[in-house]
py3Dmol code that shows the C-alpha trace and the ligand (Angstrom):
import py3Dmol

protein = """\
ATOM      1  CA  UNK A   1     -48.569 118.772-118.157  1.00  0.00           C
ATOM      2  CA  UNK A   2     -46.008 120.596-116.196  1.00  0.00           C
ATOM      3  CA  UNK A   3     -45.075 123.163-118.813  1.00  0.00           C
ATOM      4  CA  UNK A   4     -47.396 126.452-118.361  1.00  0.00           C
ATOM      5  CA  UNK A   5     -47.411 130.197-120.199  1.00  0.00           C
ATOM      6  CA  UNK A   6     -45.924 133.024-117.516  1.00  0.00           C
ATOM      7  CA  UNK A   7     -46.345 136.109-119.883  1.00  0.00           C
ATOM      8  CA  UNK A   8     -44.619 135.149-123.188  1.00  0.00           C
ATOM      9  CA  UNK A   9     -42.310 132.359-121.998  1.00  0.00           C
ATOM     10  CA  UNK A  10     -42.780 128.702-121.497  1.00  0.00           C
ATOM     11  CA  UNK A  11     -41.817 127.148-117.807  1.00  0.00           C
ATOM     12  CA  UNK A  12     -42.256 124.635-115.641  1.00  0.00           C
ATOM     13  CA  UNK A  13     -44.904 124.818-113.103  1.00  0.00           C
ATOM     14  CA  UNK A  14     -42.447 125.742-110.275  1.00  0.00           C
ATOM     15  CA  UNK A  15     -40.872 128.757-112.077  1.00  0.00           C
ATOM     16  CA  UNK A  16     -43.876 131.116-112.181  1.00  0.00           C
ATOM     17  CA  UNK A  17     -44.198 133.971-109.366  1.00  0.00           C
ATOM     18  CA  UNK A  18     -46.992 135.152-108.697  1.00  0.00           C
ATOM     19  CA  UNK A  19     -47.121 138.600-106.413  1.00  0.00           C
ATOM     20  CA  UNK A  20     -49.187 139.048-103.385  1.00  0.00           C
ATOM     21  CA  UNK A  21     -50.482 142.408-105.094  1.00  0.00           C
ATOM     22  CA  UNK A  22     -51.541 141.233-108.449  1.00  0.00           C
ATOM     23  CA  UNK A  23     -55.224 142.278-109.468  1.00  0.00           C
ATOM     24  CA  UNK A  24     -56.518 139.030-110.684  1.00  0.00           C
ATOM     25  CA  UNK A  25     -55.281 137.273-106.707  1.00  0.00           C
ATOM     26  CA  UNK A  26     -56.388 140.694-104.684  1.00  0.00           C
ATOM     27  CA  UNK A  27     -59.734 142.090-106.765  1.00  0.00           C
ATOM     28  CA  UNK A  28     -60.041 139.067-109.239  1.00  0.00           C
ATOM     29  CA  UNK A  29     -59.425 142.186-112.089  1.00  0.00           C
ATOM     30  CA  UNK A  30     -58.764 140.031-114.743  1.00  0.00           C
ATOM     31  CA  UNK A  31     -60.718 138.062-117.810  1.00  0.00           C
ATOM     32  CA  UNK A  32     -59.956 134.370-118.876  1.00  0.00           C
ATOM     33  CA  UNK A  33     -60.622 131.681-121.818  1.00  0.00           C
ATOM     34  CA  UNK A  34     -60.700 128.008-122.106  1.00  0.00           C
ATOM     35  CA  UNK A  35     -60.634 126.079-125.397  1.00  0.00           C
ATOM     36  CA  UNK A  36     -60.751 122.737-126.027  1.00  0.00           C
ATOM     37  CA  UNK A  37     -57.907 120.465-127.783  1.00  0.00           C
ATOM     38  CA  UNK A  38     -59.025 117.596-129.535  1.00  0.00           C
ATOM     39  CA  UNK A  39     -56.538 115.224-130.248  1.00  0.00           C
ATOM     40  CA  UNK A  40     -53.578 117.694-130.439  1.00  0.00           C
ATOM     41  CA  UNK A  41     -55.564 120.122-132.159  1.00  0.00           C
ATOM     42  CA  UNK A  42     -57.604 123.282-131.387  1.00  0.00           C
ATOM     43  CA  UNK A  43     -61.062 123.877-131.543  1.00  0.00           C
ATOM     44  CA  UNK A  44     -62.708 127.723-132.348  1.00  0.00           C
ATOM     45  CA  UNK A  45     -59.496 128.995-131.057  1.00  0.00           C
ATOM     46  CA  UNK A  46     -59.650 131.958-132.606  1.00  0.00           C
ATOM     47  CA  UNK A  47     -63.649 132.787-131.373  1.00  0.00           C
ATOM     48  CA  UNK A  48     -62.149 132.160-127.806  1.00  0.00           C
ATOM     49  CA  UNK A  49     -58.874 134.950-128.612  1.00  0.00           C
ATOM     50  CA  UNK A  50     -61.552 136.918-129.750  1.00  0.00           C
ATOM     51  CA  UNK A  51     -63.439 136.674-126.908  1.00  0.00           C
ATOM     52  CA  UNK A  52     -60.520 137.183-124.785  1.00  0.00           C
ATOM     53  CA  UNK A  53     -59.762 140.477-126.383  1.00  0.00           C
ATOM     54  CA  UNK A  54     -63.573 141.722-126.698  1.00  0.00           C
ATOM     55  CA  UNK A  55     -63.575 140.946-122.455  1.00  0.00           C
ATOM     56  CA  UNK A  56     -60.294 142.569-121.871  1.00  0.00           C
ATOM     57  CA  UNK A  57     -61.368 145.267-123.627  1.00  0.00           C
ATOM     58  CA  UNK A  58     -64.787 145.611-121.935  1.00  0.00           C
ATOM     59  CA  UNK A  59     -63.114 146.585-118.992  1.00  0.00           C
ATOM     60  CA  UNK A  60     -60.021 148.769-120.397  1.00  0.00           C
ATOM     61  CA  UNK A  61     -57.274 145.861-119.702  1.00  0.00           C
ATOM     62  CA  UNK A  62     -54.739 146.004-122.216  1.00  0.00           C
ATOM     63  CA  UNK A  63     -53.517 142.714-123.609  1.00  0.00           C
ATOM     64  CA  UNK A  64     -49.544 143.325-124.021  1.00  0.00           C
ATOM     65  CA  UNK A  65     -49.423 140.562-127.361  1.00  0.00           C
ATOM     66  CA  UNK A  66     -51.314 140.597-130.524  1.00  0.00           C
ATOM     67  CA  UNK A  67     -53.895 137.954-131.016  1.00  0.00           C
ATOM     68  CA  UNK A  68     -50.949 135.933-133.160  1.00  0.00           C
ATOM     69  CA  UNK A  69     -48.604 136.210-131.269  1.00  0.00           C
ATOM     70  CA  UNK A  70     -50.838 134.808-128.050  1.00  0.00           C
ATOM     71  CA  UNK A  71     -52.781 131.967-130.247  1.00  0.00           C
ATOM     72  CA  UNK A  72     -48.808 130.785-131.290  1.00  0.00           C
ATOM     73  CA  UNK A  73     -47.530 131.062-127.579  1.00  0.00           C
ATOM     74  CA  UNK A  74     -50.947 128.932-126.510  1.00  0.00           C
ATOM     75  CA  UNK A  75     -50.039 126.690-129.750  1.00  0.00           C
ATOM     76  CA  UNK A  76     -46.281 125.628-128.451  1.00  0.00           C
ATOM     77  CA  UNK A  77     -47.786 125.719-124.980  1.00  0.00           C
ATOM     78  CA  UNK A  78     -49.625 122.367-126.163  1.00  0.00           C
ATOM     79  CA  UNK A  79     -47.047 120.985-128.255  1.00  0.00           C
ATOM     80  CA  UNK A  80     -44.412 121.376-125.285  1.00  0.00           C
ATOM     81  CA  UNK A  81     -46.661 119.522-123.054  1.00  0.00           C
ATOM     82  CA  UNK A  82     -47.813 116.886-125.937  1.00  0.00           C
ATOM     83  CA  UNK A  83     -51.044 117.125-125.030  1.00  0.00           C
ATOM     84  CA  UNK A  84     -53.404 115.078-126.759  1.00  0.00           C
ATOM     85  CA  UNK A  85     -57.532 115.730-125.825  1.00  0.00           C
ATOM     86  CA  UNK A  86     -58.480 117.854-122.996  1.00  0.00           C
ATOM     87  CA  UNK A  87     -58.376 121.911-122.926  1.00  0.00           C
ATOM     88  CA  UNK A  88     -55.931 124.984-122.155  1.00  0.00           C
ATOM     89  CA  UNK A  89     -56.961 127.533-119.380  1.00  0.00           C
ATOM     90  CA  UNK A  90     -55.204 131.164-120.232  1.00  0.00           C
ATOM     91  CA  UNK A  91     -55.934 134.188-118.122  1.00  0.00           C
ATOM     92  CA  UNK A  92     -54.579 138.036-118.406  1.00  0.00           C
ATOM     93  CA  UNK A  93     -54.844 140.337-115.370  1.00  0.00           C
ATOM     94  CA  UNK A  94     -54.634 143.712-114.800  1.00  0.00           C
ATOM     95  CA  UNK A  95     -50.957 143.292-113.541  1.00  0.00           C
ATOM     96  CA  UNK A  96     -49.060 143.963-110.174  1.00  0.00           C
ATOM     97  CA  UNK A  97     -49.699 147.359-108.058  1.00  0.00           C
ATOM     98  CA  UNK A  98     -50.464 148.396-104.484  1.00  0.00           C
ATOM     99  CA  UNK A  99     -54.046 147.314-104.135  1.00  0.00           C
ATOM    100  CA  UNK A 100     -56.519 150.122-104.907  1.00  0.00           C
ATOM    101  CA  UNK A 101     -60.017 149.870-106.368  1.00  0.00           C
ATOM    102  CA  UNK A 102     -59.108 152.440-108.733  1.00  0.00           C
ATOM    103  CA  UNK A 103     -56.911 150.846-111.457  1.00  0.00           C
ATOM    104  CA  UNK A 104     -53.576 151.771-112.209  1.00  0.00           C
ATOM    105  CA  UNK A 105     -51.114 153.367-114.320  1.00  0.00           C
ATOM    106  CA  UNK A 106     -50.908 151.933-118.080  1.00  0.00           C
ATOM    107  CA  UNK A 107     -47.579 151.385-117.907  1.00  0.00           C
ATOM    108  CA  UNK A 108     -48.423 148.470-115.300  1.00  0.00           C
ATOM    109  CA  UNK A 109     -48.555 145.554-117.764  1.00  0.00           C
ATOM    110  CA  UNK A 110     -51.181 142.759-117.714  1.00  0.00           C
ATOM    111  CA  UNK A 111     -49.768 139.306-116.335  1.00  0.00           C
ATOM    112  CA  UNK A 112     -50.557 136.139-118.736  1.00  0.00           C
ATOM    113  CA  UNK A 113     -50.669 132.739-117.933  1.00  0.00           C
ATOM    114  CA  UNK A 114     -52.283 130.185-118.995  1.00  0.00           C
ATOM    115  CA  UNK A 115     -51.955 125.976-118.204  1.00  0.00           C
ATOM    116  CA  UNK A 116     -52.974 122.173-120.468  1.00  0.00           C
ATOM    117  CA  UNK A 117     -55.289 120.042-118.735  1.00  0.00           C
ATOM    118  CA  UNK A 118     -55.563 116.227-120.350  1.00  0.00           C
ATOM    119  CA  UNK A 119     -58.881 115.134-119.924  1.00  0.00           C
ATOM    120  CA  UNK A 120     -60.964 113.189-121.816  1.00  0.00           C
ATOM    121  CA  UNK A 121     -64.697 114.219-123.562  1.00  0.00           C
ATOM    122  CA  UNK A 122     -67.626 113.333-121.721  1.00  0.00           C
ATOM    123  CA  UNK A 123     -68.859 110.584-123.572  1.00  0.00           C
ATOM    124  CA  UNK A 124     -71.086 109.147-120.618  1.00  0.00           C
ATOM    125  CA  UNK A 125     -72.576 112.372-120.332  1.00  0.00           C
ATOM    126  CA  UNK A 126     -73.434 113.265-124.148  1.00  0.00           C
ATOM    127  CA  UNK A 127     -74.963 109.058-124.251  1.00  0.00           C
ATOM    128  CA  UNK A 128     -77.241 109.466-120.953  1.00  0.00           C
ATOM    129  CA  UNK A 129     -77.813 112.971-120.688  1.00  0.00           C
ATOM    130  CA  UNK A 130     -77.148 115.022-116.385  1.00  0.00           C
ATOM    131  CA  UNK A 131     -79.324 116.371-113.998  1.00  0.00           C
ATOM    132  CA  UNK A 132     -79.518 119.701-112.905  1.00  0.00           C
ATOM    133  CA  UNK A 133     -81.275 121.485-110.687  1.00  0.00           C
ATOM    134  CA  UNK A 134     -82.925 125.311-111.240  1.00  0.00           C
ATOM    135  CA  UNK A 135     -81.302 127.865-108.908  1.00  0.00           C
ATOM    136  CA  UNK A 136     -81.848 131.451-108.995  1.00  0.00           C
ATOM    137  CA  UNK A 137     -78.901 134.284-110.907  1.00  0.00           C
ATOM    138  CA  UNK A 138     -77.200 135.778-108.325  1.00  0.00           C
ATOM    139  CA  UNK A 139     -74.217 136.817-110.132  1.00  0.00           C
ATOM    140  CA  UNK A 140     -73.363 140.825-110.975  1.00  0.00           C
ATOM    141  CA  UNK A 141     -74.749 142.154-114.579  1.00  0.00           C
ATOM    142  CA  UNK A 142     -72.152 142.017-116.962  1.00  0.00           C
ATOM    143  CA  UNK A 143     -72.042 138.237-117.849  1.00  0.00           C
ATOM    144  CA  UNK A 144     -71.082 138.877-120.892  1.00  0.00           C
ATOM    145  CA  UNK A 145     -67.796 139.738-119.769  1.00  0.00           C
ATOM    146  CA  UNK A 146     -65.734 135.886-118.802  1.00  0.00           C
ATOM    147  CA  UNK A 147     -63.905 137.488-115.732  1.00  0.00           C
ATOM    148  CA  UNK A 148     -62.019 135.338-113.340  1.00  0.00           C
ATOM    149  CA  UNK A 149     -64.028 136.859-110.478  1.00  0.00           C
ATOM    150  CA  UNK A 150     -66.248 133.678-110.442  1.00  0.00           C
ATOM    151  CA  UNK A 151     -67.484 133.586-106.835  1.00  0.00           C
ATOM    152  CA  UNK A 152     -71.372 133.526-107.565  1.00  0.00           C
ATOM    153  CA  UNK A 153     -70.688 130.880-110.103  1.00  0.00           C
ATOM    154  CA  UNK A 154     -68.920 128.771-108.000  1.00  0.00           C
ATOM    155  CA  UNK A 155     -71.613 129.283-105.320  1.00  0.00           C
ATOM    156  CA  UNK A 156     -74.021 128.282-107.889  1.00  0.00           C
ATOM    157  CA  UNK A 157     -72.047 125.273-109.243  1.00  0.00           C
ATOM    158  CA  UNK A 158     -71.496 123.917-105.912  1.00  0.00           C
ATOM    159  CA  UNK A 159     -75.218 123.998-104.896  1.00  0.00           C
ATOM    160  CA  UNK A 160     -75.477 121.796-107.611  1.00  0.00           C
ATOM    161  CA  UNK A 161     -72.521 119.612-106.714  1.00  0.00           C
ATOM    162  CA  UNK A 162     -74.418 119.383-103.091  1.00  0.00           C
ATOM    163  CA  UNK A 163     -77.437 118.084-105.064  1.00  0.00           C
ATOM    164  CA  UNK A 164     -75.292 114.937-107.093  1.00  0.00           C
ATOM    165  CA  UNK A 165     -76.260 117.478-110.156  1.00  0.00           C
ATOM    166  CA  UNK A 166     -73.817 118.344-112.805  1.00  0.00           C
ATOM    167  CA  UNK A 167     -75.101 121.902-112.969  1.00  0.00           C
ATOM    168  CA  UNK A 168     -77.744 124.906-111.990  1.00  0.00           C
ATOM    169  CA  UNK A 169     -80.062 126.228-114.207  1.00  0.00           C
ATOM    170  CA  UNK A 170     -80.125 130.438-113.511  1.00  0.00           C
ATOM    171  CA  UNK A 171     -83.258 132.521-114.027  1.00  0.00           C
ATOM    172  CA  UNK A 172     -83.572 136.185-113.081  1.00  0.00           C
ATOM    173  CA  UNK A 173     -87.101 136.930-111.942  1.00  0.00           C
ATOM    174  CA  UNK A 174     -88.519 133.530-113.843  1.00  0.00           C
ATOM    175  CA  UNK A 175     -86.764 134.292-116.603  1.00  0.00           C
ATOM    176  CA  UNK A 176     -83.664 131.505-117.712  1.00  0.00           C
ATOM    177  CA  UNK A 177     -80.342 133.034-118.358  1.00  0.00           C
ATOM    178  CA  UNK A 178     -77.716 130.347-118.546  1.00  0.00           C
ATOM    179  CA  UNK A 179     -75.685 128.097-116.292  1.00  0.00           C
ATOM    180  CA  UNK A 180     -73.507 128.199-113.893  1.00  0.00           C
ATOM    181  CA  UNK A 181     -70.311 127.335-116.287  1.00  0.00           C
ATOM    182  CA  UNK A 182     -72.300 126.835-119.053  1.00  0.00           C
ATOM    183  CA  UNK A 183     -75.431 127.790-121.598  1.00  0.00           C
ATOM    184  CA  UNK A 184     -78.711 126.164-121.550  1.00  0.00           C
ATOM    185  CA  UNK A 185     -81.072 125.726-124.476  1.00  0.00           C
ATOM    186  CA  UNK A 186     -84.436 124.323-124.990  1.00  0.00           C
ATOM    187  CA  UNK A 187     -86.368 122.751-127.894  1.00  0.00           C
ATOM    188  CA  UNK A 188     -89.585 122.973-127.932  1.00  0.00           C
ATOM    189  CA  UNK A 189     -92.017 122.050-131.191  1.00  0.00           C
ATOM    190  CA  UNK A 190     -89.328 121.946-133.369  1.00  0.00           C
ATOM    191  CA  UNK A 191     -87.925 125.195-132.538  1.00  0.00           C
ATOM    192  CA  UNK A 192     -85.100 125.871-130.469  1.00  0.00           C
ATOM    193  CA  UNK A 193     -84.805 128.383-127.765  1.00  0.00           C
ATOM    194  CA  UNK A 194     -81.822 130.077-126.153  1.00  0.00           C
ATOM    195  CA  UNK A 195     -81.724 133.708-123.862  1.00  0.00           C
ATOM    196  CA  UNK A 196     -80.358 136.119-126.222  1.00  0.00           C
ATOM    197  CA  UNK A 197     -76.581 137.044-126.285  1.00  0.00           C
ATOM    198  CA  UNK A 198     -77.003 140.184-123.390  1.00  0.00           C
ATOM    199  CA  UNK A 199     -74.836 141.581-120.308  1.00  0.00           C
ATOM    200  CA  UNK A 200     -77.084 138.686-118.721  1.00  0.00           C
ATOM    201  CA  UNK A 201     -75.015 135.524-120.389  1.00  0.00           C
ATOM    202  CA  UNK A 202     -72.075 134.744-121.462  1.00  0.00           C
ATOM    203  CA  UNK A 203     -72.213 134.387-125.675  1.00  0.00           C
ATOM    204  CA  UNK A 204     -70.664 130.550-125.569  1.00  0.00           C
ATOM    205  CA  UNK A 205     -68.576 130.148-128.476  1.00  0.00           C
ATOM    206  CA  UNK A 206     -70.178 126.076-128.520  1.00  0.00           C
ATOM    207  CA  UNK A 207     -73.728 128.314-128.313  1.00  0.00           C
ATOM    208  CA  UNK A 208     -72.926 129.684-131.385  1.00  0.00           C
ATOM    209  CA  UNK A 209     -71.908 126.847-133.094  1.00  0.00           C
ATOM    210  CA  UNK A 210     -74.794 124.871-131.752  1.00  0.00           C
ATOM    211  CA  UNK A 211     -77.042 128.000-133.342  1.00  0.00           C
ATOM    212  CA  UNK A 212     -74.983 127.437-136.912  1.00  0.00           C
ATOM    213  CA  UNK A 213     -75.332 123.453-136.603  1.00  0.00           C
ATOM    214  CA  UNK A 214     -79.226 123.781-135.737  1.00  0.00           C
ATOM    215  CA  UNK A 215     -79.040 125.815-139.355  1.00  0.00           C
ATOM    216  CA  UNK A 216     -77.429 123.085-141.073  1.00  0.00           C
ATOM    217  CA  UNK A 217     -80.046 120.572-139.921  1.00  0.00           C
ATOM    218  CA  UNK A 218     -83.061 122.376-140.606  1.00  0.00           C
ATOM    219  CA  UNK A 219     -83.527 123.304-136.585  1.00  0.00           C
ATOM    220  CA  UNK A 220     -85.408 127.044-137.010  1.00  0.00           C
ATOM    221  CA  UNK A 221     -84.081 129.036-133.779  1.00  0.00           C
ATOM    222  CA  UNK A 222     -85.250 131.845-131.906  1.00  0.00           C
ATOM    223  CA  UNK A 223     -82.865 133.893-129.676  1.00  0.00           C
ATOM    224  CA  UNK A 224     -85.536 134.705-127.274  1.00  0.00           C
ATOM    225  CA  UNK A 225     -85.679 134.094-123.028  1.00  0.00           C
ATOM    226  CA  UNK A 226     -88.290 130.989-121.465  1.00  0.00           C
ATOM    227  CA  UNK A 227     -89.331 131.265-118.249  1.00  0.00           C
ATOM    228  CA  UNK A 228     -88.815 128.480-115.122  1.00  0.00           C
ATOM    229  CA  UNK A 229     -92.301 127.792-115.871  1.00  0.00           C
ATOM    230  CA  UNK A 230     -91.630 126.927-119.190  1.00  0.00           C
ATOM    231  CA  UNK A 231     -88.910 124.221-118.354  1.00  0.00           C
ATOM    232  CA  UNK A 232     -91.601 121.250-117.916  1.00  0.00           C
ATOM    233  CA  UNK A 233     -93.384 121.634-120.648  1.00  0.00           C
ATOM    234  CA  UNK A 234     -89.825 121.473-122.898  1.00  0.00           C
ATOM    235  CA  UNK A 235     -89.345 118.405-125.100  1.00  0.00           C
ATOM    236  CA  UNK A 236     -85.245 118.987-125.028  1.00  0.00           C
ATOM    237  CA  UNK A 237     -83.249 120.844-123.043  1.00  0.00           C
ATOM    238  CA  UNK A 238     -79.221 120.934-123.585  1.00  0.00           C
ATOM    239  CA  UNK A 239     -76.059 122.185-121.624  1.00  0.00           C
ATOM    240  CA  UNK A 240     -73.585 123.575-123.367  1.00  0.00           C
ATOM    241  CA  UNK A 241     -69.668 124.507-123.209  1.00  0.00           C
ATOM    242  CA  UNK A 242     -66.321 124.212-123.917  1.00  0.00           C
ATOM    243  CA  UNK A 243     -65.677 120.852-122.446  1.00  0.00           C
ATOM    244  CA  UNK A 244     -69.707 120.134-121.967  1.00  0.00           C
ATOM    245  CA  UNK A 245     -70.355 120.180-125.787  1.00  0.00           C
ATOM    246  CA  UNK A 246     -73.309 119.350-126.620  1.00  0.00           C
ATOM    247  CA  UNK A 247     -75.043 117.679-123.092  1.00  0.00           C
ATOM    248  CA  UNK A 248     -77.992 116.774-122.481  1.00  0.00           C
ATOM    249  CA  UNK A 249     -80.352 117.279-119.561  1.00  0.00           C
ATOM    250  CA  UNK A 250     -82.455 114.428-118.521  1.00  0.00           C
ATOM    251  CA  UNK A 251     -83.863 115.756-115.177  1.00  0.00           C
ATOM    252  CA  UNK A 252     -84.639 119.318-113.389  1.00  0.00           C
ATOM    253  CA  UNK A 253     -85.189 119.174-110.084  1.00  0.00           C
ATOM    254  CA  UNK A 254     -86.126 115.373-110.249  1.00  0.00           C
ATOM    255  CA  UNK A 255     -88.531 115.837-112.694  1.00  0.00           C
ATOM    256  CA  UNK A 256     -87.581 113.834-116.100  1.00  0.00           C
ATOM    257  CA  UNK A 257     -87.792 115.536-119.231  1.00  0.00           C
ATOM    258  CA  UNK A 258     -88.832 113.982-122.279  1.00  0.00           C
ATOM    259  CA  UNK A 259     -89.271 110.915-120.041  1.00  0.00           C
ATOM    260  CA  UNK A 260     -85.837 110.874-118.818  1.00  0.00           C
ATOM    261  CA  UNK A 261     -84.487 110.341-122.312  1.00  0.00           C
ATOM    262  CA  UNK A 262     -82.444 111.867-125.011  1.00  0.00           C
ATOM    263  CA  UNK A 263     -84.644 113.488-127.754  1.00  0.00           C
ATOM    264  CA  UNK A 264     -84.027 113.155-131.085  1.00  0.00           C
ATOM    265  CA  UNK A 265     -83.024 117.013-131.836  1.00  0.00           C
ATOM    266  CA  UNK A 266     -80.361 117.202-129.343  1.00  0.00           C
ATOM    267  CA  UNK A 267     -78.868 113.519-131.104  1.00  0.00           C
ATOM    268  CA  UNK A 268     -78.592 115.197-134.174  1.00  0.00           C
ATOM    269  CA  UNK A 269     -76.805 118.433-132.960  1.00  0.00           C
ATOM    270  CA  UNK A 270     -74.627 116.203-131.168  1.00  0.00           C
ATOM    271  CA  UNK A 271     -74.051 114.452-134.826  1.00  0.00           C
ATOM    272  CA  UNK A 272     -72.979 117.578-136.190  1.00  0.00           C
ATOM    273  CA  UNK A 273     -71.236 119.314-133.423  1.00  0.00           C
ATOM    274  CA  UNK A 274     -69.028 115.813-133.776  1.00  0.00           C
ATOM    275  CA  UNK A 275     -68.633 115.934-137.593  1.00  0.00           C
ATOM    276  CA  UNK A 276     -67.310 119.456-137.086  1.00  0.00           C
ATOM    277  CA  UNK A 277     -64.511 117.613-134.397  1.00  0.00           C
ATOM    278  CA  UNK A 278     -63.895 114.990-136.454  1.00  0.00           C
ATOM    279  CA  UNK A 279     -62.959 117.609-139.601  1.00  0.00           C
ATOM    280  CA  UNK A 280     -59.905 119.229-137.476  1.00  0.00           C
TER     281      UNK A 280
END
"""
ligand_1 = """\
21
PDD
N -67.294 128.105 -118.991
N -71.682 130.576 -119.593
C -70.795 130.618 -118.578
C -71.176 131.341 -117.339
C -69.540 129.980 -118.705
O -68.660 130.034 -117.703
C -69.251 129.270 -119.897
C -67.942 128.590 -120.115
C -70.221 129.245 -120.918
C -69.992 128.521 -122.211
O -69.057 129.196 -123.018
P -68.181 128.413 -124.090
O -69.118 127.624 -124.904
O -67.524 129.493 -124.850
O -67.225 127.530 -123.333
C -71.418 129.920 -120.724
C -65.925 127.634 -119.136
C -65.808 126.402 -119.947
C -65.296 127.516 -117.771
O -65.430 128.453 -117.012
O -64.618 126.519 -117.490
"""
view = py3Dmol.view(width=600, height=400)
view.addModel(protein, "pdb")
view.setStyle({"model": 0}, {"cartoon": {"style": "trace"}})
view.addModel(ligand_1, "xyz")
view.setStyle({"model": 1}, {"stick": {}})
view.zoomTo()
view.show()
């Protein structure tokens, strides 16, 4: 996996410079993606460009490519390296000037680069479900907005990390947002439960297709907030993500939920989150 984007070009590893004085190293001014590779090919690549474009623009960054040209660069990026399952990272910041809150000139152009990880899916995970443990949201407001400043989540994650837990549930005042690096949704009665898309989660793009698979099995959903309270009386609860899919939680806080089992929902949106892999 040595081969890695530096603005439009492909190079090895040990050809990219990056400067002291770029934004995303200095004020971590800059917005990122990851998307997942199955077997040589891409998955929702074009929801995650999307979403790289809708974040850039969020915060007036200008992306120097068009969406083509950047999903063919991240395309050869994956061929050149012959990568089989595991995910590219890409990232675009605001570019190199004297650092200065205040950001500069247009004519400064963004810096692109973006790596190919090999690593395999979960399998263990989606079979036996994680634990996680409930932590409260201290991360800034705009969530919606997948910026490489990442410090609270990495606080966050790492809390859970400390606890042998694969991640941290995040509530605001009671009320549950998402994860650290991920979304979390609940089924309760035959309905299923997720914090609407706000400035207080990120919109996952395996959220959404989770929503459009919990359509195509006959799953009603509800885009509306539970509270920490609620968490023990849920019969399912689920992480998801890019390279999460479709995991579920077992245990909060040492407490089991649905007996410290997988429930019968969250095996069937696993069943068709897979037939959609398996269709690439
Ligand atoms: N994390 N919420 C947060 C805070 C995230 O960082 C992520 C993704 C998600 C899920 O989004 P998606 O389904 O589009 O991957 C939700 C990525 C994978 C990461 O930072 O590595």
């Amino acid at each position: 996996m040595n081969y890695v984007l530096y603005n439009d070009q492909i190079v090895t590893r040990d050809e990219v410079v990056i400067s002291q004085e770029d934004r995303g190293y200095q004020l971590g001014d800059g917005v990122y993606e990851v998307v997942k590779v199955y077997d040589g090919k891409f998955f929702t690549a074009k929801e995650h460009i999307d979403r790289l474009y809708a974040s850039a623009d969020k915060i007036d960054l200008v992306i120097p490519y068009t969406k083509d040209v950047l999903h063919k660069l991240l395309h050869d990026l994956v061929e050149k390296n012959e990568l089989g399952t595991g995910h590219v990272y890409f990232q675009v910041t605001r570019g190199v000037a004297p650092r200065n809150h205040i950001y500069p000139e247009p004519s400064v152009e963004a810096v692109l680069t973006a790596n190919v990880t090999e690593n395999p899916r979960p399998m263990a995970n989606f079979e036996n479900g994680v634990r996680v443990i409930v932590q409260e949201d201290i991360r800034w407001l705009r969530c919606d907005i997948k910026s490489i400043s990442l410090l609270g989540a990495a606080m966050l994650k790492q809390k859970a990390h400390q606890a042998g837990c694969y991640e941290a549930i995040l509530h605001r005042d009671g009320v549950v947002t998402e994860c650290s690096s991920s979304n979390v949704l609940a089924i309760k009665d035959g309905v299923l439960y997720t914090h609407p898309a706000t400035n207080l989660i990120l919109n996952g793009i395996t959220r959404q297709v989770i929503l459009a698979c919990a359509d195509e099995i006959g799953l009603p959903v509800k885009e509306e907030a539970f509270r920490v309270e609620d968490i023990a009386t849920m019969d399912e609860l689920i992480v998801s993500s890019t390279t999460s899919e479709v995991t579920p939680i077992v245990e909060v806080d040492g407490v089991a939920v649905n007996g410290g089992t997988v429930g019968p929902w969250t095996r069937k949106l696993q069943q068709a989150f897979n037939a959609k892999v398996e269709a690439l």
